[in-house]
C-alpha positions in Angstrom: 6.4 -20.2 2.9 5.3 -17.0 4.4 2.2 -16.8 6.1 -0.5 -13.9 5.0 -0.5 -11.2 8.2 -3.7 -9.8 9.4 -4.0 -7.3 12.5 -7.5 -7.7 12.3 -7.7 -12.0 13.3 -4.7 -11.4 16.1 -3.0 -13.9 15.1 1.1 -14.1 15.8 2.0 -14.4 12.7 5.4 -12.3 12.3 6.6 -13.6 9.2 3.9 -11.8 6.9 5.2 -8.6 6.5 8.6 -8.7 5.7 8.0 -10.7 2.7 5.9 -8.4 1.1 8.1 -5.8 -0.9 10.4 -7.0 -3.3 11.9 -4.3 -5.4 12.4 -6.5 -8.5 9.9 -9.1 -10.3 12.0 -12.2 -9.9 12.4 -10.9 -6.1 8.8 -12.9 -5.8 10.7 -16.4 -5.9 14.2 -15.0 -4.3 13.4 -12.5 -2.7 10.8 -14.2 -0.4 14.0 -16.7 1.5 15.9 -13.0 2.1 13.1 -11.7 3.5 12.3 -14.4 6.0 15.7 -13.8 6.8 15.2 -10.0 7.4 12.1 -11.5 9.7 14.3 -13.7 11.7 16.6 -11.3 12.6 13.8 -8.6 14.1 11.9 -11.7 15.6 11.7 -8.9 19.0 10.5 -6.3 16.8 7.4 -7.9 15.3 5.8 -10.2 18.2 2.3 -8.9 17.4 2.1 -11.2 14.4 0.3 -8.2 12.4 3.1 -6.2 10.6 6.9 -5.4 10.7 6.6 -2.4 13.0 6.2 -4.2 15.8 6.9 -1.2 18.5 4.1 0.5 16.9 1.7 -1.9 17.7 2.4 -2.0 21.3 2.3 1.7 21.8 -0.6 1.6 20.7 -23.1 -2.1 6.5 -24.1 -3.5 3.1 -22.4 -1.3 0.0 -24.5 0.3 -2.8 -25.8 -2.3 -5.4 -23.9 -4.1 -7.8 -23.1 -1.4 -10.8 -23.0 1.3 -8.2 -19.5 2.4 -9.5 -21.0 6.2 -9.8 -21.9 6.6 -6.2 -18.6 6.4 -5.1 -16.0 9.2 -4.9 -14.0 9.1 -8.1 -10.1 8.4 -8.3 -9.9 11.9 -9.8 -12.0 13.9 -7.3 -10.1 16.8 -5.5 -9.4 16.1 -1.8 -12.4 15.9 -0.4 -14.4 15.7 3.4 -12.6 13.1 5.6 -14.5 10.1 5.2 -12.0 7.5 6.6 -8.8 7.5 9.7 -6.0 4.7 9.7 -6.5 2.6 12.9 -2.7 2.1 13.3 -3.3 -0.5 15.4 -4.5 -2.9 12.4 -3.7 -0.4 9.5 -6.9 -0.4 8.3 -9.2 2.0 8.0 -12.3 3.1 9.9 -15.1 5.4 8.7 -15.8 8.8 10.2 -19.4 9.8 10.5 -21.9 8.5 8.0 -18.9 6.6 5.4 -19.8 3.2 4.7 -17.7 1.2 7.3 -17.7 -1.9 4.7 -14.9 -0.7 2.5 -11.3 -1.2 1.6 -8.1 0.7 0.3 -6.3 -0.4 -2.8 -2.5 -0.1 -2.6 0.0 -1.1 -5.5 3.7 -0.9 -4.4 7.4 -1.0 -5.9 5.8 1.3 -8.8 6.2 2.1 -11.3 8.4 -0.9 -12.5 7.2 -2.9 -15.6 3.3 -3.0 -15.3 2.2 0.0 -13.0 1.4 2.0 -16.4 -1.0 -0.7 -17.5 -2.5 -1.2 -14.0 -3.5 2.4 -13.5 -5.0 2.2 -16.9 -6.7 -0.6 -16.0 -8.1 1.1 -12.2 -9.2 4.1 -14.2 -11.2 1.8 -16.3 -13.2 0.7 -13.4 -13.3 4.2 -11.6 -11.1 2.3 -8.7 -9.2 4.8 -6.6 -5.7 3.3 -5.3 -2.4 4.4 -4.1 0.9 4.0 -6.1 4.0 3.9 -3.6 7.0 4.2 -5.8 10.7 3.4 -5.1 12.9 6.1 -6.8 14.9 3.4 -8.6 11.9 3.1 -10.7 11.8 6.8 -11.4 15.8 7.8 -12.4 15.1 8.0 -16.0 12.9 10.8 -18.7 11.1 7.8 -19.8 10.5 6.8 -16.1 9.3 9.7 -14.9 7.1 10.4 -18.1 5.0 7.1 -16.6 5.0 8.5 -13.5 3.3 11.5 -14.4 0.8 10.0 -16.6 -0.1 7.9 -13.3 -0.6 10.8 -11.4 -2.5 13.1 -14.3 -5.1 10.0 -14.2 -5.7 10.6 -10.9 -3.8 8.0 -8.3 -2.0 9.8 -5.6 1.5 8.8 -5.7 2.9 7.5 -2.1 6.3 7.4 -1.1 8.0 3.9 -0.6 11.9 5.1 -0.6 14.9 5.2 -2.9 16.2 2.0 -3.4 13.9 -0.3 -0.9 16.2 -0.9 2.0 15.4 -1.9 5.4 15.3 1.3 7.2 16.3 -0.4 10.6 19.5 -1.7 8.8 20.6 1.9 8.0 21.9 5.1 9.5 19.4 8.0 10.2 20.7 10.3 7.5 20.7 7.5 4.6 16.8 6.9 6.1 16.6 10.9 5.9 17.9 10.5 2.0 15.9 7.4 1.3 12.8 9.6 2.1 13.4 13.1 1.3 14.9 11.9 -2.5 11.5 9.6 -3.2 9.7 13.5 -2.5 12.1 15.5 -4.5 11.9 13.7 -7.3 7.9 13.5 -7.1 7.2 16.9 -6.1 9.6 17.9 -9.4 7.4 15.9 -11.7 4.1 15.8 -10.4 3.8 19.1 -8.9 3.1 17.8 -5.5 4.7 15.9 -2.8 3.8 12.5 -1.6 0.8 12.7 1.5 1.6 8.6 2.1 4.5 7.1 3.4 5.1 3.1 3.5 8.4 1.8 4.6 10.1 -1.4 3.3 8.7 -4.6 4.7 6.5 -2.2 6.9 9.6 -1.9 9.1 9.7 1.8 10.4 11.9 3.3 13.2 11.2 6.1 15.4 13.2 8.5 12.9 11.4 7.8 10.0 8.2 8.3 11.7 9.0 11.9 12.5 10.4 12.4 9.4 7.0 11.3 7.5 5.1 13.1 10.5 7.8 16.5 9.6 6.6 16.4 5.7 3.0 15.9 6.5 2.8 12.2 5.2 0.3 9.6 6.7 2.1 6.4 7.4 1.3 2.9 6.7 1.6 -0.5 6.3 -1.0 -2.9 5.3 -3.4 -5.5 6.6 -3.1 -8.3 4.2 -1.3 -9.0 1.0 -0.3 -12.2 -1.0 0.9 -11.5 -4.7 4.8 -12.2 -3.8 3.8 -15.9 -3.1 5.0 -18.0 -5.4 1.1 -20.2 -5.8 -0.2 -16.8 -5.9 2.0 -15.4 -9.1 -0.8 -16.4 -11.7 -3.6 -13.9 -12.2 -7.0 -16.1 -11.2 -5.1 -17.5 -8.1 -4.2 -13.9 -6.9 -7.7 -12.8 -7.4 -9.4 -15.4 -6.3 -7.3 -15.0 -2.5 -7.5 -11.1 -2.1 -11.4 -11.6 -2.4 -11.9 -14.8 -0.9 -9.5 -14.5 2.1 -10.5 -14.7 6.1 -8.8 -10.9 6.1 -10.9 -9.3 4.0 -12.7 -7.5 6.7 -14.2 -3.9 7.3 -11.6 -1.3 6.3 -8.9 -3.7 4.8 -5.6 -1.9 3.6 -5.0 -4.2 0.5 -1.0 -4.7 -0.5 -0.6 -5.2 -4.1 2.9 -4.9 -5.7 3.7 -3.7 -9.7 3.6 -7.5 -10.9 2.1 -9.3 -14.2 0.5 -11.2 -12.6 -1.1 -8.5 -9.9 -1.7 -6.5 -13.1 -3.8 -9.6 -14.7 -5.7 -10.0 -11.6 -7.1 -6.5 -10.7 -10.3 -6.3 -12.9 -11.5 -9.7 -11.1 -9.9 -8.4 -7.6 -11.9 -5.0 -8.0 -15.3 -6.4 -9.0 -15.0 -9.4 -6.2 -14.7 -6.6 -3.7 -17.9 -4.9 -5.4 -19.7 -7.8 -5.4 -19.3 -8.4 -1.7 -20.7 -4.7 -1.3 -17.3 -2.9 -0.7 -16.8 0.8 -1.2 -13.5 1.5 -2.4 -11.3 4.1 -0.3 -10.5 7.3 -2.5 -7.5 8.3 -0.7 -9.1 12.2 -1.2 -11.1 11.0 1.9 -8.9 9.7 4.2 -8.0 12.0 7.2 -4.2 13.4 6.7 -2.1 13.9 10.0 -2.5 17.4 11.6 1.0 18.2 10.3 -0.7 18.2 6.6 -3.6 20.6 7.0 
């Protein structure tokens, strides 16, 4: 069983990361052996226990009250004053200036695949701000891409996660270039705008693929803590009940949720357990873009 990854406790736990992106549903049972497998075979790659880019890592106050939904920056605001900066180090994120340090980013991945649809439906509901990285396997088809635009008209700015979800260290430099650059076509054609987030595959990144993202202005990624492809965390009130509850859920946490039914069950209890431990929500309008996007 994978172990949940956290920069933040500095713990060695390697295995976390690359079991966190499955591109299919069923990938959550499956999927989670191949991964470990993908884990194994990088074990020099990801010695800080954190997340799958290993190399990257080595080069380098109470909230409002409850109900206070309306003093936060909406999902739908346009960008905005840079409240918040990744700390690559942890991937999390730490506030600039006055921003409430005690806050967290909500992150839904492999989108838009069965449930994404529902789940921004569901966010706008509760005026929670999140990021959908989508794989452009999920985005081939009119009916596809008619979901993805709805997404993005309700206000979720859509991150880039690849073509087909491959390991990027497993591939040649120009099918990385193509796994990239096609995920931004095909966005930028239906949305109007390109993607400002990049998030590799199992958080694995090479050197290429961080210049690319850095070349097309995109802030990249991973994640601090995530759980929803475990198979004791596939049921909605489990889920929840861990993404609120864990030891990780610390000062800027960078939340890793995946399109899943049982992700999709979970978020209205996941988003008020966060508000009811006095956590802003990140609005991604507010987070500070590379210099390469101004």
């Amino acid at each position: 069983m994978l172990l949940k990854l956290n920069w933040m406790a500095g713990a060695a736990l390697a295995a976390a990361l690359l079991g966190g992106c499955a591109a299919e549903e069923d990938a959550a049972d499956s999927g989670a052996a191949d991964d470990q497998g993908q884990m194994e075979e990088q074990t020099e790659e990801t010695t800080d226990g954190k997340n799958a880019d290993g190399e990257s890592a080595e080069e380098k106050a109470e909230d409002k009250e409850e109900g206070s939904e309306g003093s936060q920056v909406p999902a739908t605001a346009e960008p905005a004053e840079a409240l918040y900066e990744l700390n690559e180090a942890t991937w999390s994120f730490r506030p600039i200036g006055d921003a409430d340090p005690k806050a967290a980013l909500l992150t839904i991945d492999d989108a838009p695949d069965k449930h994404a649809l529902d789940m921004a439906k569901t966010l706008k509901q509760l005026d929670a701000p999140a990021i959908f990285f989508v794989n452009g396997h999920f985005i081939d088809t009119d009916e596809e891409k008619a979901v993805l635009k709805e997404i993005h008209e309700m206000g979720f700015p859509i991150g880039n996660h690849t073509m087909s979800h491959p390991n990027l260290k497993q591939i040649p430099e120009e099918a990385q270039r193509e796994e990239i650059l096609g995920v931004n076509k095909i966005v930028e054609q239906v949305t109007g705008e390109k993607p400002k987030f990049f998030r590799a595959p199992f958080g694995v990144n090479t050197d290429f693929t961080r210049q690319l993202a850095a070349d097309e202005g995109m802030l990249l990624m991973n994640w601090t803590y995530g759980y929803d492809w475990e198979p004791q965390y596939q049921d909605g009130d489990a889920l929840a009940d861990i993404m609120v509850n864990t030891e990780f859920l610390n000062n800027g946490a960078n939340l890793l949720m995946h399109d899943r039914e049982w992700t999709a069950a979970a978020l209205p209890k996941i988003v008020q357990g966060l508000r009811d431990k006095g956590y802003t929500l990140i609005n991604p309008a507010t987070i500070k873009m590379p210099e390469s996007a101004q």
